[in-house]
N, C-alpha and C positions, 0 to 999 in steps of 0.2 A: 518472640514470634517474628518471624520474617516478615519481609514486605511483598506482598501482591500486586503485578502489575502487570499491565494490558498493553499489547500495540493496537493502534485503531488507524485508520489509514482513510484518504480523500482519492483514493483512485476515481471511484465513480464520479465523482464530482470534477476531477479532472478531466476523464471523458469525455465526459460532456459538453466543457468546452470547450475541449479540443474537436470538435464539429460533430460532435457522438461519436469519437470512435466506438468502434468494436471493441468486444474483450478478442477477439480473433485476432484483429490487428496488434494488439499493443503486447499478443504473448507472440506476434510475427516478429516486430518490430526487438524482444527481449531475449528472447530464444527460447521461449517455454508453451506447455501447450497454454489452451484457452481456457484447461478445466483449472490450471494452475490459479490462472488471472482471479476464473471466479473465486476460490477456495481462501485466496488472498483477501478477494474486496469483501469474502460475509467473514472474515475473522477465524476462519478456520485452518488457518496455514500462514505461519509466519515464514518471507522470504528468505534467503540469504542476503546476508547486506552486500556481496554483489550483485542478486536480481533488485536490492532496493535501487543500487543505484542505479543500475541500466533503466527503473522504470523512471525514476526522478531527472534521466538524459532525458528521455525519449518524451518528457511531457515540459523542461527547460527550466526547471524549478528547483530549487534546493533541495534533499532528501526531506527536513525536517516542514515542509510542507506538504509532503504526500502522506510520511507515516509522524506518528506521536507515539511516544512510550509513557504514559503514565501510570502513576502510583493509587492501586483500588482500597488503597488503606487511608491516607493522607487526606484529612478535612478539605472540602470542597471550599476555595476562597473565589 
């Protein structure tokens, strides 16, 4: 049986401290709309890993601190 796995991502939490941005600003700032941004942050739209990275520039952070790919199969340690 194959392995199951999720991206889950800290946009929002990025955001936030980035002085609250906007989802407005940060799909200005990547080049995509604002509905994209949202559809990203509730898990319902995985990016291109070129929008991963434009959004991982634009907030000065590693990509692997915005998004996680993990395994929904693998014992939780």
């Amino acid at each position: 049986m194959p392995n199951r796995y999720e991206i889950t991502n800290q946009i929002r939490t990025l955001r936030f401290f980035a002085n609250e941005m906007s989802q407005q600003t940060l799909a200005e700032l990547t080049g995509v709309s604002r509905q994209t941004i949202n559809a990203i942050e509730l898990g319902k739209y995985t990016p291109s890993l070129d929008l991963a990275y434009k959004i991982a520039i634009v907030f000065g952070v590693p990509i692997d601190e915005v998004f996680e790919y993990k395994s929904l199969d693998s014992p939780q340690t």
